[in-house]
Wavefront OBJ file of the C-alpha trace (Angstrom):
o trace
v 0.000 0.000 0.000
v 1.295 3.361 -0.830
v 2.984 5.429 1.750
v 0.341 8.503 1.559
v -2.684 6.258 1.265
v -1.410 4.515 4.931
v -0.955 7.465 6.309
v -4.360 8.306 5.786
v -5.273 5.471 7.141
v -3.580 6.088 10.205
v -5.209 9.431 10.741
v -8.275 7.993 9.734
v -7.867 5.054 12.563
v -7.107 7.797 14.762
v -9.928 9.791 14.362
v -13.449 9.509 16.544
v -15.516 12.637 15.291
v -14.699 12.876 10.595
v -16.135 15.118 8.876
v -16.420 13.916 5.272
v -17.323 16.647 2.593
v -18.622 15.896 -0.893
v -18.618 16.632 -3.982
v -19.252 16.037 -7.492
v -16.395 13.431 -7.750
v -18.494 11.175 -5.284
v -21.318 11.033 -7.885
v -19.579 10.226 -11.269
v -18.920 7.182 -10.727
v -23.198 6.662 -10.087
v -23.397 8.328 -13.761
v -24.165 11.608 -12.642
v -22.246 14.037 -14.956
v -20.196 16.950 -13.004
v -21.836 20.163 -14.810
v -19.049 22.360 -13.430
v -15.990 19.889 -14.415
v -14.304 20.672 -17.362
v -16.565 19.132 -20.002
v -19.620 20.062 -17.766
v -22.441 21.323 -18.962
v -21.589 24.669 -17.654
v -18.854 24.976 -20.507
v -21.284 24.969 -23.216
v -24.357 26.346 -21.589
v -25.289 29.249 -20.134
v -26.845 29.104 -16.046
v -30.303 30.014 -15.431
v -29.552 32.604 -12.968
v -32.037 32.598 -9.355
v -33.553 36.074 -10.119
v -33.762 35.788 -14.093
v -35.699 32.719 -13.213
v -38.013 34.367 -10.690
v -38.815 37.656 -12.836
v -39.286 35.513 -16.348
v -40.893 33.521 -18.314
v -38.457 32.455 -20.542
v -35.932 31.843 -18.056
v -38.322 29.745 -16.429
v -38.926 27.248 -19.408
v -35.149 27.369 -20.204
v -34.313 25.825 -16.812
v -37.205 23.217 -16.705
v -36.028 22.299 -20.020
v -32.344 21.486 -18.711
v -33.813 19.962 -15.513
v -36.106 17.562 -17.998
v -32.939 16.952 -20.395
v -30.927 15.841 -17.304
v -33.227 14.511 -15.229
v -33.407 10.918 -15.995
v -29.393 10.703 -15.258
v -30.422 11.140 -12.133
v -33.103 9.277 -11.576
v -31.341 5.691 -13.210
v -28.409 6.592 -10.469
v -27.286 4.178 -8.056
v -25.203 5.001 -5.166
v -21.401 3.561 -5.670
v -18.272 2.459 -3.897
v -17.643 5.929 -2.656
v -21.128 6.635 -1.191
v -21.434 2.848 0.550
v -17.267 2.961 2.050
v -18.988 6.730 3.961
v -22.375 4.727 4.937
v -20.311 2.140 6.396
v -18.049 4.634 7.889
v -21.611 5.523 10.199
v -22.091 2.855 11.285
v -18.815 2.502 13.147
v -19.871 5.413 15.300
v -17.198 7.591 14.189
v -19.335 9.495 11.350
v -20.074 13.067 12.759
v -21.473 14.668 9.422
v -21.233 14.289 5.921
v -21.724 18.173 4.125
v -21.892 17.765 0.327
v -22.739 20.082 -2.332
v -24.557 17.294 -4.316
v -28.402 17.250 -4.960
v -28.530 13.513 -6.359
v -29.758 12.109 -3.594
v -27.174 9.050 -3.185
v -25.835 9.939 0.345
v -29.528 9.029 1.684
v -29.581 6.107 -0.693
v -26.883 4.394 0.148
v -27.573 4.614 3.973
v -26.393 7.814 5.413
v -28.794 8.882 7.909
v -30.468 12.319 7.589
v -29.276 13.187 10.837
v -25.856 12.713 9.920
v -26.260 14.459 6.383
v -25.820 18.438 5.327
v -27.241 18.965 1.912
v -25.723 22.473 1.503
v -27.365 22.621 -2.569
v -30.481 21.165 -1.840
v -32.270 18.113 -3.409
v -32.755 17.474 -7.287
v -35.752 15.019 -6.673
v -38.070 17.653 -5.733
v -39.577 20.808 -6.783
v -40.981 23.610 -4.463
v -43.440 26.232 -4.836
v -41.923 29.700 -4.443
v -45.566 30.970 -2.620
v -46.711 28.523 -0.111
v -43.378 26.189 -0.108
v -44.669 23.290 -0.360
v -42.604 20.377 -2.250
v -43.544 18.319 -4.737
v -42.005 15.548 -6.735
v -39.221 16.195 -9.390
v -40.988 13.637 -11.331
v -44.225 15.486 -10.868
v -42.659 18.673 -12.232
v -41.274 17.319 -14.984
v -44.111 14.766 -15.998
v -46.067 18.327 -16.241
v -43.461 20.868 -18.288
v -42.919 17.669 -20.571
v -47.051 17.545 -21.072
v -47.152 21.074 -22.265
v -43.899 23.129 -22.200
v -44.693 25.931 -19.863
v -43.029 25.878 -16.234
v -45.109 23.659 -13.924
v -47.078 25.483 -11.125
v -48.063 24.511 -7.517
v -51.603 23.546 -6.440
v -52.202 26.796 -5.172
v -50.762 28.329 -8.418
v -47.580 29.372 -7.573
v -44.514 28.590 -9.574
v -42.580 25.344 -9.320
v -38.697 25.864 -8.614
v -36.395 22.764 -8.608
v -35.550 22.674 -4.439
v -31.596 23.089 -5.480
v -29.626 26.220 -4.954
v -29.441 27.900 -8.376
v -26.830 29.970 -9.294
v -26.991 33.841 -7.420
v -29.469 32.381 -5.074
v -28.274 32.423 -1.274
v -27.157 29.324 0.486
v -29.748 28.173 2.968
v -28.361 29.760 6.066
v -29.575 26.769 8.625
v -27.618 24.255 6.903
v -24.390 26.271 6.431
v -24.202 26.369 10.638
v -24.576 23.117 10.683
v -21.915 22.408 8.293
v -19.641 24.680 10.075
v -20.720 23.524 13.534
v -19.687 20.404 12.302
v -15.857 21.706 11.148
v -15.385 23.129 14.922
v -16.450 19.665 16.102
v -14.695 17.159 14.215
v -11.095 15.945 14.693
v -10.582 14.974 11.255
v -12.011 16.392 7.895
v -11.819 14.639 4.978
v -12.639 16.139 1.076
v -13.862 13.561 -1.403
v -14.288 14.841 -5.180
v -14.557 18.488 -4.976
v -12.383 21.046 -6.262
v -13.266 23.320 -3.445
v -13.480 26.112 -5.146
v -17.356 27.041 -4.805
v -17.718 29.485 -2.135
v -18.786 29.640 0.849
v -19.530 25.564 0.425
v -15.335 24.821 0.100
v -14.811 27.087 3.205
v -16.603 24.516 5.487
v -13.109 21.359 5.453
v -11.050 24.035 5.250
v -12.445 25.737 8.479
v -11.532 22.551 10.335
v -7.672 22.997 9.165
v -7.857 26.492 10.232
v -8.182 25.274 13.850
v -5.803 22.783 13.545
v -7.471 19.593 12.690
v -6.055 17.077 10.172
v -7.446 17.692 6.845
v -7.037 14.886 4.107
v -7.915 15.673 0.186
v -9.430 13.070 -2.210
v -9.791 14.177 -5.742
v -8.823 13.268 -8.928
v -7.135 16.325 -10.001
v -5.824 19.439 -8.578
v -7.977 21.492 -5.887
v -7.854 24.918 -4.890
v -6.738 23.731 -0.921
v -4.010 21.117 -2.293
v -1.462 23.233 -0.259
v -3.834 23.129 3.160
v -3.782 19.343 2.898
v -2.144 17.279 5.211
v -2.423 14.820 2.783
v -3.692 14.918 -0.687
v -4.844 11.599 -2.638
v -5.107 11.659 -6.486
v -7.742 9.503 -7.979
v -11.106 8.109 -7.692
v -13.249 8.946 -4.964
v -15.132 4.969 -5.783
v -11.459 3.138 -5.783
v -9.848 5.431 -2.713
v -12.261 5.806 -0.576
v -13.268 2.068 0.383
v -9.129 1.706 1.126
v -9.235 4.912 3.284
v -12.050 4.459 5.195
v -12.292 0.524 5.310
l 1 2 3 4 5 6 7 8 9 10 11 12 13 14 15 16 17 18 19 20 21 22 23 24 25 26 27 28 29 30 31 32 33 34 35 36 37 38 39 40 41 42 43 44 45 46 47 48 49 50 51 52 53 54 55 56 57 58 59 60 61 62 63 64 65 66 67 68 69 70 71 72 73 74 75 76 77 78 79 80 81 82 83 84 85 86 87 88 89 90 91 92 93 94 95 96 97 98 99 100 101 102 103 104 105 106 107 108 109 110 111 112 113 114 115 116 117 118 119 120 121 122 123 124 125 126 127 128 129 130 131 132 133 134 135 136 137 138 139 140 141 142 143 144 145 146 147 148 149 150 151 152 153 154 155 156 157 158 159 160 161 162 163 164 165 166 167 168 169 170 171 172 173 174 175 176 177 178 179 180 181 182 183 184 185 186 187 188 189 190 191 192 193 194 195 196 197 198 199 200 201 202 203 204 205 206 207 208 209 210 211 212 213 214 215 216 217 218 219 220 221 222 223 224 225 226 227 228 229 230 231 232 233 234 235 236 237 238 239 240 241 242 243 244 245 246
């Protein structure tokens, strides 16, 4: 076993209260595509922004129309290696949270319990109403745009919004102190397939090294806190993970 990936393991033996923070790399491996890697959708298409969508029409049926195109990715996923080694990791005792910026779903899936799980984006398998906020189905939503094009509405007649945060719409502020509650708790964070550069989500690991707890990296690819790493692990989240945390 290589040098790096034991000394994980050691700190990872070591540790009682991990924090485990996720990101798109966790998901590919399930099929779900990272829209903000560098073939993402994000290179070639242009983000419904929060208030565009609010104020218009248009931008309305131009993000039900992506959230139809890429729904069904989501739907057929399946949660892999990655998510099952961090479900596994709970029931050892020493999970204190997992904070991820994913919406797919698979943390819950594979057996992470809600009350050890921080969905700082939201959830991409429901919609809510942006008057009464009530939630609804994705499938729901979608099953209605697809019928007739225009953006689905609640049953009181408000408008639909996927329950994700879009882009220029504020983080929900309950689950960012819990996420960062979590950082000052913990006594070992660990980043699995983010490049932790989407503020202020990447600030929550990296708020546990600032106080001097051990902070280990997993990511195939650079990251923007490679140099804040105690130790940085290059690859798969689905191949690494099960041999760090196992």
């Amino acid at each position: 076993m290589p040098d790096d990936i034991q000394k994980a393991r050691e700190l990872v033996g070591n540790a009682g209260r991990i924090l485990v923070f996720t990101g798109a790399g966790v998901s590919t491996g399930s099929g779900i595509p990272d829209f903000r890697g560098p073939d993402g959708a994000w290179t070639h298409r242009e983000p419904v922004l929060y208030q565009d969508f609010v104020n218009s029409t248009r931008a309305k049926v131009e993000y039900w129309r992506y959230k139809a195109d890429t729904f069904p990715a989501f739907l057929a996923a399946a949660p892999n290696a990655a998510h099952r080694a961090i479900a596994a990791l709970e029931k050892t005792g020493r999970l204190l949270k997992v904070v991820t910026q994913n919406i797919d779903n698979l943390h819950r899936a594979a057996g992470t319990g809600p009350d050890r799980l921080v969905e700082l984006h939201g959830s991409g398998l429901y919609a809510e109403c942006l008057e009464c906020l009530n939630w609804v189905s994705m499938e729901t939503a979608i099953k209605s745009f697809n019928t007739d094009g225009a953006p689905p509405q609640c049953a009181c007649g408000g408008w639909l919004k996927p329950a994700v945060v879009m882009f220029g719409e504020p983080m929900e502020k309950e689950s960012l102190m819990k996420a960062f509650k979590a950082a000052e708790s913990c006594d070992l964070a660990i980043a699995v397939g983010s490049s932790l550069s989407v503020e202020p989500a990447a600030s929550v690991p990296l708020a546990a090294k600032a106080i001097g707890k051990p902070y280990i990296i997993v990511n195939q690819g650079p990251t923007a806190h490679d140099k804040a790493a105690d130790i940085k692990l290059d690859g798969d989240a689905c191949e690494l993970l099960p041999l760090l945390l196992g």
